[in-house]
C-alpha positions as CSV (number, residue, x, y, z in Angstrom):
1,X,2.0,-2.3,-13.7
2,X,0.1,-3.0,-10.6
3,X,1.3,-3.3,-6.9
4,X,5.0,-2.9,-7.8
5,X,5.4,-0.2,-4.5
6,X,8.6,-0.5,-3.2
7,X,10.1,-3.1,-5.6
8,X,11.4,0.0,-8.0
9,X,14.7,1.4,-7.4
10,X,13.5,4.6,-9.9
11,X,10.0,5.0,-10.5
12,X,11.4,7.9,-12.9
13,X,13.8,5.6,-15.0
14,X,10.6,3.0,-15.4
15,X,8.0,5.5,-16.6
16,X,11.1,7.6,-18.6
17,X,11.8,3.6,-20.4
18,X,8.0,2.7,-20.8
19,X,7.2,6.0,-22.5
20,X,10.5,5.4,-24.9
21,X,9.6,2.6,-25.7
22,X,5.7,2.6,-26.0
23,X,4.5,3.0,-30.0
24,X,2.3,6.5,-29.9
25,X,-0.9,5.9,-28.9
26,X,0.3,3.2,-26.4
27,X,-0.3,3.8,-22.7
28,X,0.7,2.9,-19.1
29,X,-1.3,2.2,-16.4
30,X,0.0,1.9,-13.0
31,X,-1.9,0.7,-9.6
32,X,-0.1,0.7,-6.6
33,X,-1.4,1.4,-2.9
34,X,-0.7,3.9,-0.5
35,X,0.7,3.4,2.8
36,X,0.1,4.1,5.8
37,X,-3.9,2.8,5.7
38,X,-6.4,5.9,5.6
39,X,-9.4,6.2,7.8
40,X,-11.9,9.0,7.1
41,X,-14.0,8.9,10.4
42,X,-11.3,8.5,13.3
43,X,-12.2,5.1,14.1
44,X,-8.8,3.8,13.2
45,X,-6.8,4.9,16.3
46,X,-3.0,6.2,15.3
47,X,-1.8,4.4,18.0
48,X,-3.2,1.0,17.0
49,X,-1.5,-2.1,16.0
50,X,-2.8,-1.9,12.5
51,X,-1.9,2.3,11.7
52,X,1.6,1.2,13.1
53,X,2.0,-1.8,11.1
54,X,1.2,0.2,7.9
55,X,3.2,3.2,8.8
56,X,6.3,1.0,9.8
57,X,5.6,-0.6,6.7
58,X,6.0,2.6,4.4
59,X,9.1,3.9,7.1
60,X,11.2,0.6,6.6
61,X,11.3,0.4,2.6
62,X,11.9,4.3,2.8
63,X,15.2,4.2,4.6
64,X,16.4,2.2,1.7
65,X,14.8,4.2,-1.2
66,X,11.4,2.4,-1.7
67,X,8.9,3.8,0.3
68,X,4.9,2.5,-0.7
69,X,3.9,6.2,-1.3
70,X,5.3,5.8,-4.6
71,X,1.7,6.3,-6.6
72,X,1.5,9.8,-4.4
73,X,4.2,10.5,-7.5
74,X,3.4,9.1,-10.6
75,X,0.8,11.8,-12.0
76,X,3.9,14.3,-11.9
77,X,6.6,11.2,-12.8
78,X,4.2,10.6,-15.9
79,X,4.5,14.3,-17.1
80,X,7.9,14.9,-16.4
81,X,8.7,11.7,-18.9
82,X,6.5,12.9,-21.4
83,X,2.6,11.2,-21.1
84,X,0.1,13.5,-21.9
85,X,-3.5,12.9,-20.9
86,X,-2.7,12.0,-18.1
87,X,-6.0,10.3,-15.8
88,X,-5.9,9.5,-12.6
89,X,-8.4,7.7,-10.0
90,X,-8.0,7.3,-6.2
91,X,-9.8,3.9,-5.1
92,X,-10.8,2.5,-1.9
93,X,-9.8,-0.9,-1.0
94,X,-11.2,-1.7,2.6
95,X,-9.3,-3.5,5.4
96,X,-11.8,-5.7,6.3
97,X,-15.9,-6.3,5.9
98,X,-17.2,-2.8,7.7
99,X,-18.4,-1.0,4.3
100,X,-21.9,-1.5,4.4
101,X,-21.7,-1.4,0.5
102,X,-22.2,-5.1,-0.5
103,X,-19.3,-4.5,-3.5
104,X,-17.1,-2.5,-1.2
105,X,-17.8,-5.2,1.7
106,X,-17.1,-8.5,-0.7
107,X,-13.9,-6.2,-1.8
108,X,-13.5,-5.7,2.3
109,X,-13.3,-9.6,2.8
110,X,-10.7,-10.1,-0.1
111,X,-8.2,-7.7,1.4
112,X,-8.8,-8.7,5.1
113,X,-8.1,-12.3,4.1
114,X,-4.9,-11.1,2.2
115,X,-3.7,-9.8,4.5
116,X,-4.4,-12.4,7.8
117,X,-2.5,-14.4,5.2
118,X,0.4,-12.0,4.4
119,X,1.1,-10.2,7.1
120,X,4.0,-11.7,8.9
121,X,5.5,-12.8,5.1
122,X,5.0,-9.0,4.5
123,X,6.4,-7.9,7.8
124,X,9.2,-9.7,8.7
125,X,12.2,-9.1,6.1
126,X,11.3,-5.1,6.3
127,X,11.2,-5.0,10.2
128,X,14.1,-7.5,11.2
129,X,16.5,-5.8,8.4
130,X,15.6,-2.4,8.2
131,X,14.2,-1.6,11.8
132,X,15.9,-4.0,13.9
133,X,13.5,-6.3,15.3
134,X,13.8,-9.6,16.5
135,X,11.7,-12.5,14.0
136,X,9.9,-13.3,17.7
137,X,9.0,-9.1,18.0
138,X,7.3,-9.7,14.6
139,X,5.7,-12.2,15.4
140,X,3.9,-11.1,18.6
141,X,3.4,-7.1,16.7
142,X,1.7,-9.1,13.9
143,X,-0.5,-11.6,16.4
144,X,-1.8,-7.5,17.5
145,X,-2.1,-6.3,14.1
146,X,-4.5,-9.2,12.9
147,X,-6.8,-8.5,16.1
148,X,-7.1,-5.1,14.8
149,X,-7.3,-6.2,10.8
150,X,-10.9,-8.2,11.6
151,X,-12.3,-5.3,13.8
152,X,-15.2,-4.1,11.9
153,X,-15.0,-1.1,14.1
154,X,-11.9,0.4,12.6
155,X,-12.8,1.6,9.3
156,X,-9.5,1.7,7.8
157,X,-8.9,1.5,4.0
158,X,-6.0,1.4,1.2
159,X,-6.1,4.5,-1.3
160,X,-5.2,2.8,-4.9
């Protein structure tokens, strides 16, 4: 299951069903990022468009039940329902093209381009329902974020 954050009501019902119903032997694999984005070197201001976007984006879903920490749990979820061997890997998925890593940077273009595209489709139900804002707030917080989303200097990344 990959990039189901915030779509689950229970992630403990889901992994308690898949391991019921798994034949021994089966597995589950679950990829899901972590919001808010992570920056290692400080370059990612907390106060920038960008860290707000993705920490309003974790705070919205949450009031309702869904925040997109949700893989922060699933190494204990997996063990409470019954999985043994349990492995887990952190990833990096960067923001935008900074990595000087050719793999990491190609990786870097991907995500920057998803989410130039995605942003305000991302955004808008979240922040006008659960936070309040006006469609026209959205759209001028999200004209900021994508400044921020194609400046190499910020070094921000999704943890998978």
């Amino acid at each position: 299951m990959r990039m189901l954050t915030g779509s689950i009501d229970s992630w403990p019902t889901l992994i308690g069903q898949c391991f019921t119903n798994l034949q021994p032997g089966g597995y589950l694999e679950l990829c899901d990022p972590i919001y808010p984005i992570s920056c290692s070197d400080g370059s990612l201001p907390l106060d920038s468009p960008l860290y707000r976007w993705s920490s309003l984006m974790n705070t919205a879903p949450a009031s309702i039940g869904r925040s997109l920490d949700s893989a922060l749990h699933y190494r204990k979820q997996l063990a409470q329902a019954g999985f043994v061997n349990i492995k887990e890997t952190t990833l990096r998925l960067p923001t935008n093209t900074w990595p000087a890593d050719i793999r990491m940077k190609q990786l870097g273009a991907l995500t920057c381009q998803n989410l130039l595209d995605g942003l305000e489709g991302l955004s808008l139900a979240l922040f006008t329902r659960q936070l309040g804002w006006t469609r026209e707030e959205v759209a001028r917080f999200v004209a900021d974020v994508r400044k921020d989303v194609v400046n190499t200097d910020y070094h921000g990344y999704f943890e998978l």
